[in-house]
C-alpha positions as CSV (number, residue, x, y, z in Angstrom):
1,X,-81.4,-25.0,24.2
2,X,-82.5,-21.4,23.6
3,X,-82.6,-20.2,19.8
4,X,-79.8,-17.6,21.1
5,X,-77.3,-20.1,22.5
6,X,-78.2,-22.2,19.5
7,X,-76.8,-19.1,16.7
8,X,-73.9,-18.3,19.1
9,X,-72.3,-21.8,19.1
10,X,-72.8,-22.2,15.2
11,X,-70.9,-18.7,14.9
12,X,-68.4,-19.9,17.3
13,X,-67.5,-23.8,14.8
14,X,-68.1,-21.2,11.7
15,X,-64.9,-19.2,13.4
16,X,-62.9,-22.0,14.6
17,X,-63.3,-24.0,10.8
18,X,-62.2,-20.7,9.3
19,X,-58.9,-20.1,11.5
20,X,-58.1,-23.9,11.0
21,X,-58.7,-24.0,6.8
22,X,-56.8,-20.4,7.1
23,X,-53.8,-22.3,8.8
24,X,-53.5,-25.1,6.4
25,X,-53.5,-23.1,3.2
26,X,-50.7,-21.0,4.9
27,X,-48.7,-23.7,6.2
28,X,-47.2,-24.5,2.7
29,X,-46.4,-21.2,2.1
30,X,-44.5,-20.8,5.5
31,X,-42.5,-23.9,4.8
32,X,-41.4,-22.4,1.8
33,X,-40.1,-19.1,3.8
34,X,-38.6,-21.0,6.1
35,X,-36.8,-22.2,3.8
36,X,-35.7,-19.3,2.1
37,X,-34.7,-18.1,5.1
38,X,-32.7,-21.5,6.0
39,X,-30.7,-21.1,2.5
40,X,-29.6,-17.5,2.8
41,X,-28.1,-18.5,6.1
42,X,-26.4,-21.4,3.8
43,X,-22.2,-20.5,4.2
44,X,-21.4,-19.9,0.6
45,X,-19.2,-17.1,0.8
46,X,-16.2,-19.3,2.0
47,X,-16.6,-20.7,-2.0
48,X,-16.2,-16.9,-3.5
49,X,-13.5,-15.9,-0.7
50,X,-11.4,-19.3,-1.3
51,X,-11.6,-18.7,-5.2
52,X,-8.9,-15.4,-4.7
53,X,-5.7,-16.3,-4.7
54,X,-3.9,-15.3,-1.5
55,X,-0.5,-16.8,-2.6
56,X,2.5,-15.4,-3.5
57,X,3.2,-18.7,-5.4
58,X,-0.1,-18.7,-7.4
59,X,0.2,-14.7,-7.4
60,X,3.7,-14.4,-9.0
61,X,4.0,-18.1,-10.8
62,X,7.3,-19.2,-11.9
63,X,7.2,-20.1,-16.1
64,X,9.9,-21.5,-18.0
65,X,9.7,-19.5,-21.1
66,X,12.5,-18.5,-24.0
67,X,14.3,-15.3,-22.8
68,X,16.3,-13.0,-25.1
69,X,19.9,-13.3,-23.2
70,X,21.4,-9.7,-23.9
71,X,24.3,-7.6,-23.5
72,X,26.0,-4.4,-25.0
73,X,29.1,-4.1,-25.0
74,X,30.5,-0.5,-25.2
75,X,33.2,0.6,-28.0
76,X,35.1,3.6,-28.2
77,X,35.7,5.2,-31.3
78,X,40.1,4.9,-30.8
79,X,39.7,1.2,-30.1
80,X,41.3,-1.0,-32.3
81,X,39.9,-4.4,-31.8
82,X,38.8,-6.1,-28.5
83,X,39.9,-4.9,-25.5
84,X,40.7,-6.8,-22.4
85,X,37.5,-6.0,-20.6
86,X,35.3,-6.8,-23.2
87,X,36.9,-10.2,-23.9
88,X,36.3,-10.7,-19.9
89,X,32.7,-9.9,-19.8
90,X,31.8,-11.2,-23.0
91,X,33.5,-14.8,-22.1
92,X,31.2,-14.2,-18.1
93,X,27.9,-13.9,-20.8
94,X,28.6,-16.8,-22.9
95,X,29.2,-18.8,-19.9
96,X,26.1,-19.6,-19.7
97,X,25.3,-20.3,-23.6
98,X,24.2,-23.9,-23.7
99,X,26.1,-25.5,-25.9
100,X,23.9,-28.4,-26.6
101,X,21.1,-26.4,-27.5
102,X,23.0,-24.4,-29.6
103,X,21.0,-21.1,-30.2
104,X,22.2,-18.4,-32.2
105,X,24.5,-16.0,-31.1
106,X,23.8,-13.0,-32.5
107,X,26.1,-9.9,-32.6
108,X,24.7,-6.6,-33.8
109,X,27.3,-3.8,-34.8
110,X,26.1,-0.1,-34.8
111,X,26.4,1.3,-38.4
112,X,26.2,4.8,-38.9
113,X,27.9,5.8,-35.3
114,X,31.3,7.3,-34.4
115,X,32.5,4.3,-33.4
116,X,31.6,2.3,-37.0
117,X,35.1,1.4,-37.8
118,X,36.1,0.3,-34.0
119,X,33.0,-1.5,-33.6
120,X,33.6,-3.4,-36.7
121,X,36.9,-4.7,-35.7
122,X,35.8,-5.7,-32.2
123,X,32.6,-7.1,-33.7
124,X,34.8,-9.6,-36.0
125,X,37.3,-10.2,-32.4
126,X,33.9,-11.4,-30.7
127,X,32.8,-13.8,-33.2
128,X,36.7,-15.2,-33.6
129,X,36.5,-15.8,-29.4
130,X,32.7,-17.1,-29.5
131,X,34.5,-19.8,-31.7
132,X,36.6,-20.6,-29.2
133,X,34.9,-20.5,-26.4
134,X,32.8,-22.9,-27.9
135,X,30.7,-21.9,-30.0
136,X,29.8,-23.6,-33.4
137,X,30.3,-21.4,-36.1
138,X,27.2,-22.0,-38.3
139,X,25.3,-20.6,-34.9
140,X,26.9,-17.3,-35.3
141,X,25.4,-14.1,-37.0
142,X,26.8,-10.4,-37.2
143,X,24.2,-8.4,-38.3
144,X,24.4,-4.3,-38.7
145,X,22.0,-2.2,-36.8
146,X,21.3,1.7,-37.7
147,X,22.7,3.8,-35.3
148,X,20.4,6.8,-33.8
149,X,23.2,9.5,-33.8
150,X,26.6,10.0,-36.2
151,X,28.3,12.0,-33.2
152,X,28.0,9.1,-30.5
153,X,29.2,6.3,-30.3
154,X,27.2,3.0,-30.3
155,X,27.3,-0.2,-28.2
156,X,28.0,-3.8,-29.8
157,X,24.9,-6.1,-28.6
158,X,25.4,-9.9,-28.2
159,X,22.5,-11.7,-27.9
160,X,20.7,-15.5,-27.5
161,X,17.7,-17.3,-27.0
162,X,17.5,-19.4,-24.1
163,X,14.9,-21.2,-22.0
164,X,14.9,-20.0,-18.4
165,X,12.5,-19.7,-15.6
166,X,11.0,-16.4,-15.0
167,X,8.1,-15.2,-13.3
168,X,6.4,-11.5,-13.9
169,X,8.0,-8.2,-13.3
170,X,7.8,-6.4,-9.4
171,X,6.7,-2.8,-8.4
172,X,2.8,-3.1,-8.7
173,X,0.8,-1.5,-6.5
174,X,-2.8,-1.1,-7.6
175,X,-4.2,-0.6,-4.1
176,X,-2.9,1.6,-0.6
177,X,-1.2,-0.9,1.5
178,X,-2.7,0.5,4.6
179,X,-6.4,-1.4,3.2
180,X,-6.0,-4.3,5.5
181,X,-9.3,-4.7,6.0
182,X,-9.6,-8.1,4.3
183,X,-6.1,-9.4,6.2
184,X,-4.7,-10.5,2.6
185,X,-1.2,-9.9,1.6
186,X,-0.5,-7.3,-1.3
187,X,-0.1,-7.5,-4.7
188,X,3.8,-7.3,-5.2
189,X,4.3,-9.6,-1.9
190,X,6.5,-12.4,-3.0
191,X,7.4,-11.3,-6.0
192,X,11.1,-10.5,-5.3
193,X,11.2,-13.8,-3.6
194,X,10.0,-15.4,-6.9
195,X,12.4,-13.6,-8.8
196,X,15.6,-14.8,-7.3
197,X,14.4,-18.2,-7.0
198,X,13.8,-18.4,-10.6
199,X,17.0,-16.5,-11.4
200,X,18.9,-19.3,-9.5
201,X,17.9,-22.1,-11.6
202,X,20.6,-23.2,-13.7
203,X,18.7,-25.9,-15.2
204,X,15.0,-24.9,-15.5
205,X,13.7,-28.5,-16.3
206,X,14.1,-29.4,-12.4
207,X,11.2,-27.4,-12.1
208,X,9.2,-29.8,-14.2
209,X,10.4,-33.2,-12.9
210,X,13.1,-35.0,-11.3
211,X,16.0,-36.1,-13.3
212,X,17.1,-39.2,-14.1
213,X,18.8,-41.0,-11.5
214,X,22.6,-42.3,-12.3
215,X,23.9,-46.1,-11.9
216,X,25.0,-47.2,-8.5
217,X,28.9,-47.8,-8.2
218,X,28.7,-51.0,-6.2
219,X,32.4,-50.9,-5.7
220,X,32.8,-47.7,-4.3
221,X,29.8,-48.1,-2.0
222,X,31.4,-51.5,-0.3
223,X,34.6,-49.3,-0.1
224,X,32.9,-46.4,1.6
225,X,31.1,-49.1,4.0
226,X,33.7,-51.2,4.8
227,X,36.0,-47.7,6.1
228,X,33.0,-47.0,8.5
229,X,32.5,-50.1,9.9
230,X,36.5,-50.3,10.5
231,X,36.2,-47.1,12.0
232,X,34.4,-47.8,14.6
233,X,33.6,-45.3,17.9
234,X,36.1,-42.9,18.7
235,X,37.3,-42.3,22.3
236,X,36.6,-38.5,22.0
237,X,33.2,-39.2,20.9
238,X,32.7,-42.0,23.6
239,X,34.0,-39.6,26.2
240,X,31.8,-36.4,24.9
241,X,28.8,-38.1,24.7
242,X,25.8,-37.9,27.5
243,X,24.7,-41.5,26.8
244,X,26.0,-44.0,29.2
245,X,24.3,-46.7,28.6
């Protein structure tokens, strides 16, 4: 072999040991990218999307909470003592006093108004009929309240705290409703729906648990079982019916 033939083939293994020690010092390197590239094309953002509440009931929650129970009743400055339609509203708002609770009933009579002298004998009528609708005297308080003008005349306010389940107030609208780009309801959806629902409740604590369940009248139950077994089929039934076998 010439001395030529000899130089180029050495050149040539020098090349070929270069490219392959080139390759493995890179290879761990492009493993690494790979799998970079691998874990950005990881599907996280389901996590971050799932994480915002898209539900009216986790949106607008209902709470059982105390809630001032409120009402003002309006006097006029010729009345002389309860009238008929306060006795009948005010007897609708204590209706729903709990008696077992017993909270206290407060009534707040203006001072100061037009109407101080009327308000002050229909503010003594509504204790003397909160006594008898019910109402343990020791539980009610008449308290004055300053009145903001002399010339007008001032309502009497009867109020109570009471546990009942609520849920936040309606009419926000942070954002335009025509942004559906994200398909996700808006902010105020459900809340109306919440509302009544917890304004139905007349005994908050079903929300929390089932109650307890009462004894079984074994008597009754043989009675009620013993008149539909002696019943039997009717005719009518028999003659309406689609089944013939």
């Amino acid at each position: 072999m010439s001395q030529s033939a000899l130089k180029a083939r050495t050149i040539a293994t020098a090349i070929r040991s270069g490219r392959s020690r080139t390759y493995r010092r890179a290879l761990p390197a492009l493993a690494v990218a790979v799998t970079a590239l691998l874990a950005g094309c990881a599907q996280r953002d389901s996590i971050t999307v799932g994480a915002i509440p898209d539900d009216y009931r986790t949106n607008h929650p209902i709470v059982i909470a105390e809630k001032n129970q409120k009402i003002d009743l309006p006097v006029g400055a010729g009345d002389r003592g309860m009238t008929g339609s306060q006795r009948d509203t005010l007897l609708g708002f204590l209706d729903s006093y709990d008696k077992t609770a017993a909270p206290t009933l407060t009534i707040q009579v203006p001072q100061g108004s037009a109407n101080e002298v009327a308000a002050t004998a229909a503010g003594r009528d509504f204790a003397r009929l909160a006594v008898a609708s019910g109402v343990k005297r020791n539980r009610i308080v008449v308290v004055p309240y300053q009145a903001g003008s002399s010339e007008a005349s001032a309502p009497i306010r009867v109020s109570y705290i009471a546990v009942r389940a609520q849920t936040d107030k309606c009419g926000r609208w942070p954002e335009d409703l025509t942004n559906t780009s994200e398909n996700k309801h808006y902010a105020d959806f459900g809340c109306s729906y919440q509302n009544n629902l917890a304004a139905q409740m007349a005994n908050p604590a079903d929300l929390l648990g089932p109650r307890k369940q009462t004894t079984i009248d074994a008597e009754n139950r043989g009675a009620v079982i013993d008149v539909y077994r002696a019943r039997g089929i009717s005719t009518e039934f028999l003659g309406n019916s689609e089944v013939t076998y």
